[in-house]
N, C-alpha and C positions, 0 to 999 in steps of 0.2 A: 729464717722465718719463711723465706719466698720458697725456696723449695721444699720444705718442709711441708707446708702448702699445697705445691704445684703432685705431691706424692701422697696428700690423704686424698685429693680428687684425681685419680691417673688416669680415671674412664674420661673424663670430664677433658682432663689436659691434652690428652693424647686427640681425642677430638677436634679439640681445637687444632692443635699444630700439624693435623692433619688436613684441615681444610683449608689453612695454610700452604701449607706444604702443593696441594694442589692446584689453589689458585695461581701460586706462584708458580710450577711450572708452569700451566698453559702460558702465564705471563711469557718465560723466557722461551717455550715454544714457539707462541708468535713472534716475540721481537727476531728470535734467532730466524724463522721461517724468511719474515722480510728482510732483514737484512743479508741472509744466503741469495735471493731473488736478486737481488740489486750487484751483490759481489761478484756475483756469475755474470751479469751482463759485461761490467764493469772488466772484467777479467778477460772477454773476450776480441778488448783490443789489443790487452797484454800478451795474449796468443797469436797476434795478428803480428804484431811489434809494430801498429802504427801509431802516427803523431796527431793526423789531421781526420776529422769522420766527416763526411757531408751527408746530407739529407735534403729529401723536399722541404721549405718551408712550411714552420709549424706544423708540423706533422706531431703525432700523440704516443706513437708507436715509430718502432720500424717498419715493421709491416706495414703503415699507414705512408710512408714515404713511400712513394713512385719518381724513379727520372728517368729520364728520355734520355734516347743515345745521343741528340742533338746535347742536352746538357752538360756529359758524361766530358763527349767532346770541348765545352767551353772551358770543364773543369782542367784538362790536360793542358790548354792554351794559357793557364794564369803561372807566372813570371814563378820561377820558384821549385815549382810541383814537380817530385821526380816519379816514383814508381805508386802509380795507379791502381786499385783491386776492386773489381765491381763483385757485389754479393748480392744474388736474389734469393728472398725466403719463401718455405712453402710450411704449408701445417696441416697435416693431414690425417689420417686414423690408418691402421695395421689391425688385424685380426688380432695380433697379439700386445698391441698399445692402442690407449684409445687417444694418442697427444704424441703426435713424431714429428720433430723438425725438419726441415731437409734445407742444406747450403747450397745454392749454386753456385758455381766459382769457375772461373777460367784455369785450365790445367799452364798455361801461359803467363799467369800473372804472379803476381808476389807471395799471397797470401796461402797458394796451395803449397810452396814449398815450408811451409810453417805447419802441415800437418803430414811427418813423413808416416808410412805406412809400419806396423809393426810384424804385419802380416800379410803376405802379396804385392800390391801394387797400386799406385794412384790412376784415379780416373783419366782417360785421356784415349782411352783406347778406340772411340768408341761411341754413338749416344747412349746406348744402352748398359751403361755400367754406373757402378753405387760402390761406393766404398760408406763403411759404416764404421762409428766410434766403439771404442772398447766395451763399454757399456750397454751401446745399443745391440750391438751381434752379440753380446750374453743375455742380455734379455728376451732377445725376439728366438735365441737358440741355433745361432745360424753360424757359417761358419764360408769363409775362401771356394770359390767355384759352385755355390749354392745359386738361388736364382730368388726373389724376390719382390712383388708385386706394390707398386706405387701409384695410385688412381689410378688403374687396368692396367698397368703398362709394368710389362715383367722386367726386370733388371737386374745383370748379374753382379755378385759381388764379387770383384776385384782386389778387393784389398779391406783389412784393419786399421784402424788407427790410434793413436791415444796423444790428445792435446793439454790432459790435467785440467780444461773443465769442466765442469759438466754437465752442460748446456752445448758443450758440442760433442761431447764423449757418448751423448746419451743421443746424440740425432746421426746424419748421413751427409757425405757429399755427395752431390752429383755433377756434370757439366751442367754450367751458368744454360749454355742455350736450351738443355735439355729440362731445366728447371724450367727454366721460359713457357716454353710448351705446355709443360703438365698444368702448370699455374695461370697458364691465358694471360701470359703478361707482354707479349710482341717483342717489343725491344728495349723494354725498361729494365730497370733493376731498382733495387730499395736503399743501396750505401755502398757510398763510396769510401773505402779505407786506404789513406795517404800518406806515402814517405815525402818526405822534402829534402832538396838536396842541401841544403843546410841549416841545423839546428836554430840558429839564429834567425832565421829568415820566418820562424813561423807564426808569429805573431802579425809581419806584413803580410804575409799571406790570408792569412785570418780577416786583417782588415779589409785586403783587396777581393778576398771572394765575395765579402757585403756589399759589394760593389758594383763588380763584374760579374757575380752569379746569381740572376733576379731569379727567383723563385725557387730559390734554395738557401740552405746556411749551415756553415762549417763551426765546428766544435773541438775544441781539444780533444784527445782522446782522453785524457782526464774527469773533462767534463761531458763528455758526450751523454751519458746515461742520466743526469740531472737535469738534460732540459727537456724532459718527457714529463708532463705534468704528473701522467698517472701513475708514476713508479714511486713519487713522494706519497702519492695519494696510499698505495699500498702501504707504504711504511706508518703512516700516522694511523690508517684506519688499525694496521694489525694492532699499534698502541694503545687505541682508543678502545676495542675488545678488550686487550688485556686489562685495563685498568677497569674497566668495569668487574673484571672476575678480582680481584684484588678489593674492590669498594664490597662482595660479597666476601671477603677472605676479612677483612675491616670490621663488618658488622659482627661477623661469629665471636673472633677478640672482644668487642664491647660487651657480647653476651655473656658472654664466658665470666671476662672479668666484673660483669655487676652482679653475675650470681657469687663472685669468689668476696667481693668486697661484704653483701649483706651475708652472707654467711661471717664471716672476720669481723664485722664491723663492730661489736662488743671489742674483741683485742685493741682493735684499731683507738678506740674510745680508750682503753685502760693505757693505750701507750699517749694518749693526748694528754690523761691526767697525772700519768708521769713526768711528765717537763715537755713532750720528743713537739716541736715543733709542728705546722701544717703540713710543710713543705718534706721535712723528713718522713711523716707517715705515707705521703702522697709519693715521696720516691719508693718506697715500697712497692704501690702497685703500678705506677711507669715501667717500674723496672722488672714485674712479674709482664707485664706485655709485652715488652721487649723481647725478654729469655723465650716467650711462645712465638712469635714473629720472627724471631731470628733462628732459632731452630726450626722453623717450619720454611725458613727461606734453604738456610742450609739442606735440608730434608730433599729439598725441589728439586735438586742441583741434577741427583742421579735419577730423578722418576722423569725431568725434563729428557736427560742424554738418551736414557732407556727407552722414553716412547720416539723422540728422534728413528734411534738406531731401529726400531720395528718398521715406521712409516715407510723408514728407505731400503727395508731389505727387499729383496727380487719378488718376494712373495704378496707384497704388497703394494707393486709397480704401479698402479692408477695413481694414488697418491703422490708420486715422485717420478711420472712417464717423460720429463722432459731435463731431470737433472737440477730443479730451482729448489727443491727442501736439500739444505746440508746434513750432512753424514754425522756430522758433531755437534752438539751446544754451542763452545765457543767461551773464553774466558769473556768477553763484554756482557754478551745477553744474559749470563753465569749471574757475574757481579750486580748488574742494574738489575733484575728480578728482585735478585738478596736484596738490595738496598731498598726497592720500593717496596719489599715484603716488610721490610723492618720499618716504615713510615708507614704503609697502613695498619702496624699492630700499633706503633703511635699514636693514627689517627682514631683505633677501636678504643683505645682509653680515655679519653678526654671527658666521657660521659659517669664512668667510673670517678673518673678523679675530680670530677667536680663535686660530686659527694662526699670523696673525701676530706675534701677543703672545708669542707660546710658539716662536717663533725661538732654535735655540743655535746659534750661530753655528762655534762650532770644529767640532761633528760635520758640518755641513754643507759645510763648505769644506774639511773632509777629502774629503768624498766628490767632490770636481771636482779 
């Protein structure tokens, strides 16, 4: 009977499980957006292989942490700390990006040997040299012995690289001092990334930089990217969009389904006076809400991955100039879109099926 149904209205149905269908991608678009944002930062101590991150106290951002070489210093004196890697950020515009990273890093320290070159050479030669991620020298079109201009200041490129994030694939190293400069930063840097000389020790060390390191505070590298207020804040707001387009994916289903009920509502009536239960007739149209919600989640799956794989291709770099929208959907944001598709075609019924609870069968079947 329910599809039976759902095939004498196909203009009707197809409607619906289309605005479905759309709501629910943008749904797994955003959650996949923020959660790609977050996985990339996150990743970027995995790239590092460090244990320990410091930063300025409370600070909101990275970018928003500033430490002094005096601090940098106090951080090397705590009991414990073995290989040190200061990183300063810059964020700048390119003719041909309007959102380009750049890493300053000591050709000296840990963490540049963590991005070997695929192509020429790492920075060190030099102030004047740039080595660029895979992504970034395909975007900008550039290639090994080229030259290249970072707020007026021309820099050649030395070398390729490729890290597997990207949020670093899609930006530049430069020398730490020469970062310094461009960015008017004297003798700071924004983070400090920490090996320890042994695994166990790191949680004393945690405790003892609260201590011993006023006006700063250390993070697992695990946790480093959760104690940034506003990274949560992105993930619940991208949520909080989505579910608003899903409470319009919701209403369409109730519309749908009260034009489907008073249309049937005679049937519905003649199955009351046959024996069938409230609760039987009312599964009937639960479970035609269902079948639109859930193939309209299904539906989402490939219009979600499809507009994904558009926003990120090269053609459409402003969208994706720094690396933070992923290349994929993703089986999580997949599944939870599906599942909250499939509870607001639940929640579009309720108004339906309270009428059909509230079926009297003799006035109705008088009136035919």
């Amino acid at each position: 009977m329910i599809l039976r149904g759902t095939r004498r209205r196909r203009r009707r149905t197809l409607l619906t499980i289309s605005g479905v269908s759309l709501a629910a991608a943008l749904y797994m678009i955003l959650v996949a957006s923020a959660a790609g944002f977050l996985a990339q930062f996150r990743g970027l101590v995995g790239v590092f292989a460090s244990q320990i991150v410091v930063q300025q106290e409370s600070a909101t951002s990275p970018w928003s942490s500033l430490l002094s070489s005096e601090q940098v210093a106090a951080v090397s004196r705590v009991k414990g700390v073995g290989a040190i890697s200061r990183v300063a950020l810059g964020k700048t515009r390119l003719p041909e990006s309007s959102y380009f990273l750049v890493f300053g890093l000591d050709p000296g320290e840990t963490i540049m040997s963590r991005l070997p070159p695929i192509d020429g050479r790492s920075v060190g030669g030099g102030p004047d040299e740039i080595m660029l991620g895979e992504r970034a020298a395909a975007r900008l079109g550039v290639e090994v012995g080229q030259r290249i201009d970072v707020r007026r200041r021309a820099l050649s490129i030395v070398g390729v690289y490729r890290s597997g994030n990207a949020i670093l694939d899609s930006g530049a190293v430069i020398e730490l001092r020469t970062v310094q400069d461009l960015f008017n930063l004297r003798d700071m840097v924004h983070l400090l990334f920490l090996l320890v000389e042994d695994q166990h020790d790191r949680e004393r060390i945690l405790a003892s930089a609260a201590q011993d390191l006023p006006g700063m505070e250390a993070a697992t590298a695990e946790s480093w990217v959760d104690i940034y207020g506003q990274m949560s804040v992105v993930e619940h707001f991208a949520r909080f969009l989505a579910l608003v387009a899903l409470l319009v994916a919701a209403m369409g289903v109730a519309n749908s389904m009260h034009v489907n009920v008073s249309e049937q509502y005679r049937e519905l009536a003649i199955l009351r006076a046959l024996g069938w239960s409230r609760w039987r007739v009312a599964r009937l149209v639960l479970i035609e809400g269902l079948l639109l919600a859930g193939v309209g989640g299904l539906a989402a799956m490939p219009i979600a991955a499809g507009i994904l794989h558009v926003i990120t291709d090269v053609r459409f770099e402003p969208f994706n100039s720094s690396g933070l929208v992923p290349f994929t959907l993703g089986l999580a944001p997949a599944l939870e879109g599906w599942v909250v598709a499939v509870v607001a075609g639940m929640a579009g019924t309720i108004t339906p099926l309270i009428r059909v609870l509230t079926i009297e069968t003799g006035p109705v079947l008088r009136e035919y």
